[in-house]
C-alpha positions in Angstrom: 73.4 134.8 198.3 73.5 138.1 196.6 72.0 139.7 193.7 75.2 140.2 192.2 77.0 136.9 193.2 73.9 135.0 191.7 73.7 137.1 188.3 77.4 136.0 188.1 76.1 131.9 188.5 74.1 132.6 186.1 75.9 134.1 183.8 78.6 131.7 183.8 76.0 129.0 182.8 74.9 130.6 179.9 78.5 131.2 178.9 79.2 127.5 179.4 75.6 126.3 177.5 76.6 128.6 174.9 80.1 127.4 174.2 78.7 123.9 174.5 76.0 124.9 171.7 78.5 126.1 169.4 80.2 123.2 169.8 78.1 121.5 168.8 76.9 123.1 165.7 80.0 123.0 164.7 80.6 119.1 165.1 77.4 118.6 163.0 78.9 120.9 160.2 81.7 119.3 160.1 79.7 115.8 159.7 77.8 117.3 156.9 80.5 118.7 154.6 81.9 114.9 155.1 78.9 113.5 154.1 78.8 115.9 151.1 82.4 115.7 150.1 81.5 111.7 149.8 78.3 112.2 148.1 79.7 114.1 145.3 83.2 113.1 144.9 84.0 111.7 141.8 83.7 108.1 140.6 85.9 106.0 140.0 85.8 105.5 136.3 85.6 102.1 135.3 88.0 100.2 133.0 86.8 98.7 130.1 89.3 96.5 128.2 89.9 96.3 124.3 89.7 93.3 122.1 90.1 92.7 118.6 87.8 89.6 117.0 91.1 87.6 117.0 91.8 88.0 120.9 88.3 87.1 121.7 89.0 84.3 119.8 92.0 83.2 121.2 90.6 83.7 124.4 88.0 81.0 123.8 90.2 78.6 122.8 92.2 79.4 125.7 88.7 78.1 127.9 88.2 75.3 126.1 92.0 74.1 126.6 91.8 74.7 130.1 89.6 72.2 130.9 90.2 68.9 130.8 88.1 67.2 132.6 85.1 68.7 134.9 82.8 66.9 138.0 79.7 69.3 139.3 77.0 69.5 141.1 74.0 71.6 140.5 70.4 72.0 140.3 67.7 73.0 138.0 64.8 74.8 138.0 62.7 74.5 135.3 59.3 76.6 133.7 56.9 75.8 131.0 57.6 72.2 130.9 60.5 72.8 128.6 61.9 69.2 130.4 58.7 66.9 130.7 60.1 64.7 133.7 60.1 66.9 136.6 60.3 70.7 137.4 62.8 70.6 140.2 66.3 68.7 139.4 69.3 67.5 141.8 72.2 67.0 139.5 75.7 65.6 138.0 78.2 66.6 135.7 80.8 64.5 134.5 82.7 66.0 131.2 86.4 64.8 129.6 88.1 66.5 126.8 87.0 66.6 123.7 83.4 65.9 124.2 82.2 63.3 126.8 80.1 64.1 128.8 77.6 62.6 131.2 74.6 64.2 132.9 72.8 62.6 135.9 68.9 63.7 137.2 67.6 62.9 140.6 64.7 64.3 142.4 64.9 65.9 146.0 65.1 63.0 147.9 67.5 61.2 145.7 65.0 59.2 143.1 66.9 58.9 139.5 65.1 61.0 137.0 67.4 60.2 134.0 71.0 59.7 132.4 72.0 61.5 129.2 75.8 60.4 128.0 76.9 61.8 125.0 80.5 61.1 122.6 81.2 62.4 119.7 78.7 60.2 117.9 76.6 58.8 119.7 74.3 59.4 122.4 72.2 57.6 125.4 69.1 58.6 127.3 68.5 56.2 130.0 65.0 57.3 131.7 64.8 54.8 134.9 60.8 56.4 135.4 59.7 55.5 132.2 61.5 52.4 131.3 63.0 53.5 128.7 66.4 53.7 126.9 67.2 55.8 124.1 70.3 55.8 122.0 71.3 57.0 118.6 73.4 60.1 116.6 74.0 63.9 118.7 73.1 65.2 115.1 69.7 63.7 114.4 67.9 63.0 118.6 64.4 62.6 116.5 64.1 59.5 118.3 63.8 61.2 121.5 60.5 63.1 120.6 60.2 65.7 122.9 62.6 64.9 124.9 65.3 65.9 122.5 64.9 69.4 122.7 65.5 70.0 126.5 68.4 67.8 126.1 69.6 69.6 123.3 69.6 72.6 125.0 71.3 71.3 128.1 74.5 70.8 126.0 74.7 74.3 124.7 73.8 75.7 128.1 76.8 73.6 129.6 79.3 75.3 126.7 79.7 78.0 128.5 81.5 76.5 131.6 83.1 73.4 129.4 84.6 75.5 126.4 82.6 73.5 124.3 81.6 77.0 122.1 84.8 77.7 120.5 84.8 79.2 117.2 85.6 76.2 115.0 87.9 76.1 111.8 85.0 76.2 109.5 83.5 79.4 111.2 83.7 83.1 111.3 83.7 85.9 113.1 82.5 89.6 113.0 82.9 91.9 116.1 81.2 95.1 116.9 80.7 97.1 120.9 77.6 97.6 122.7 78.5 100.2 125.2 80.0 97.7 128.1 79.8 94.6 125.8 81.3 93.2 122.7 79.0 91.4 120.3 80.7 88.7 118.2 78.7 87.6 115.3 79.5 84.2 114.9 79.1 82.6 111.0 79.4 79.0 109.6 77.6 76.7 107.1 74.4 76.0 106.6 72.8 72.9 104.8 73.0 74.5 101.3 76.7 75.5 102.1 76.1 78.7 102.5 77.8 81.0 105.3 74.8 82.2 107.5 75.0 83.8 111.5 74.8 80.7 113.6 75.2 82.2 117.2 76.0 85.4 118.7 78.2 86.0 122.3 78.5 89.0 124.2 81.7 89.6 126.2 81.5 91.7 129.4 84.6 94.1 129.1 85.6 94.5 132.5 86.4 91.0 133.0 86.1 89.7 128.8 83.8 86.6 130.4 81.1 85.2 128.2 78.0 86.7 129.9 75.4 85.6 127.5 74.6 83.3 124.2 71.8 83.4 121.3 71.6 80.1 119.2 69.9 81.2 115.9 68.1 78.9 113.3 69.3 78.9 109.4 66.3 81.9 109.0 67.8 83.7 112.0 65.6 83.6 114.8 66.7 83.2 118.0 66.4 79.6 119.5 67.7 79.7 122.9 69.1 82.6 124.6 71.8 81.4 127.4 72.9 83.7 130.0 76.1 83.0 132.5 76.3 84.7 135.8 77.9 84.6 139.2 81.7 84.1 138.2 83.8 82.4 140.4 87.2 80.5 140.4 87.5 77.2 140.7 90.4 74.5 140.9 94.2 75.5 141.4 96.0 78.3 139.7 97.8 77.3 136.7 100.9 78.7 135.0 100.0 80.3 131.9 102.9 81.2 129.3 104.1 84.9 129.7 101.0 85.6 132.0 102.1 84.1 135.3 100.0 81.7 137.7 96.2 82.2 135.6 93.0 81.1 137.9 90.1 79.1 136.2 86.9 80.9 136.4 83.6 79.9 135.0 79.6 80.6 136.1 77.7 78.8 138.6 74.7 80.5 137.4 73.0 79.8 134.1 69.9 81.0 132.8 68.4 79.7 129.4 65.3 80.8 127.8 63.5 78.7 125.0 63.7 80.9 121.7 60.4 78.5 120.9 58.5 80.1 123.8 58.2 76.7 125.4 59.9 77.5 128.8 62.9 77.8 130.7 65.7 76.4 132.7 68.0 77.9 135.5 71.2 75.9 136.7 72.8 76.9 139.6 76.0 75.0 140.4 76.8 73.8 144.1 80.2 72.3 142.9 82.8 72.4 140.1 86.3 70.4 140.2 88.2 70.7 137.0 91.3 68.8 135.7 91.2 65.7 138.0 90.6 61.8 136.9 87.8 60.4 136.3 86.8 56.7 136.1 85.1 54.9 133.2 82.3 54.3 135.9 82.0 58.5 136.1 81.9 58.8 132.5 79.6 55.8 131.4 79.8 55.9 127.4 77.6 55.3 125.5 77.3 52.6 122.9 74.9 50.8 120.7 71.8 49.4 122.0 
């Protein structure tokens, strides 16, 4: 081969390596102002929705209505000893309009820990461990001893799902934002008649739901804090006036921390069926012992 012929090879390679190198650079500049238009291209701004005190109020009626009846399953994990029976809970819900409801405790391998059934006035605590049934008035559990206070608790936590936390005819309301949130400062009675802060809710306003709860005392300290989480609908699609077909959608997380300090409880939900029958055995009222 010749001098000449063989510069000509060669230089025909390092064309070709060349055009292939630039290519290349190319092909990775064009990855990086991607990856750069991406990185920094705008948001999309999220919508947060307005309410007035009135709608918010509304709207929890509109929960509570929408459930008529509600079977679950869930369990409990609990710290502090805030329930002295176990720490670790298997359980069932059973609840009917306006305010039955029955809640089942087993342990992991399917031992019955207790049975609380509550009406509107009157209660039962059936604790198969102990040997022991308690019954008396939802207003005054002072029978139960300690055990009143976890059970106590229970209810409220459950009010977020049931609807059981409307704002009642003898309450008020007073509504302020929080940057994402509304706060509704919700007033009624007190023992000496006067009109003191009994609860507070806070209303996520992307979606309006309930996200969390503070019970107060009559001197205003905070005796449970509740907190709802991982929405999800349940049950069938309903027809709702002017609004179309309306899905039912509640928390299968709750998270409530003892305002006393003495613990707390986390309920995750397995199961929710809303709106269908349920028997007399489901419900199992209470009544006198």
């Amino acid at each position: 081969m010749s001098y000449w012929h063989e510069c000509k090879v060669i230089n025909a390679k390092f064309k070709m390596g060349s055009r292939c190198h630039f290519a290349f650079i190319i092909l990775n500049f064009t990855f990086v102002l991607l990856a750069g238009c991406a990185l920094f291209a705008p948001r999309e701004e999220v919508q947060l929705k307005k309410a007035t005190a009135e709608e918010l109020t509304a709207l929890l009626s509109q929960q509570k209505a929408a459930i008529r009846t509600m079977k679950g399953l869930f369990s409990a994990k609990v710290r502090g000893g805030i329930i002295p029976i176990a720490s670790r809970v298997e359980g069932a819900l059973y609840f009917r309009r306006p305010n039955a409801m029955r809640l089942r405790g087993f342990t992991a391998v399917g031992g019955e820990l207790f049975e609380f059934v509550q009406t509107e006035d009157q209660f039962r605590l059936r604790l198969p461990t102990m040997g022991r049934v308690l019954s008396g008035s939802p207003s005054d559990m002072s029978e139960m001893g300690k055990l009143a206070r976890p059970f106590q608790l229970s209810v409220w936590a459950m009010g977020g799902l049931l609807g059981t936390g409307a704002i009642a005819k003898n309450e008020t309301v007073a509504l302020s934002e929080e940057e994402d949130r509304y706060r509704l400062e919700v007033f009624g009675p007190s023992s000496n008649g006067a009109q003191l802060m009994r609860r507070r809710l806070w209303f996520e306003r992307q979606t309006l739901h309930v996200v969390q709860e503070d019970r107060l005392t009559e001197s205003g300290a905070v005796e449970a804090t509740i907190q709802y989480e991982d929405f999800r609908a349940i049950g069938e699609s309903e027809a709702v006036s002017g609004a179309g077909d309306k899905q039912l959608v509640r928390p299968f997380k709750i998270l409530l921390e003892d305002g006393k300090g003495q613990g707390s409880v986390q309920v995750t939900f397995h199961e929710m069926i809303p709106n269908i029958p349920l028997s007399a055995a489901d419900l199992a009222q209470a009544s006198p012992q």
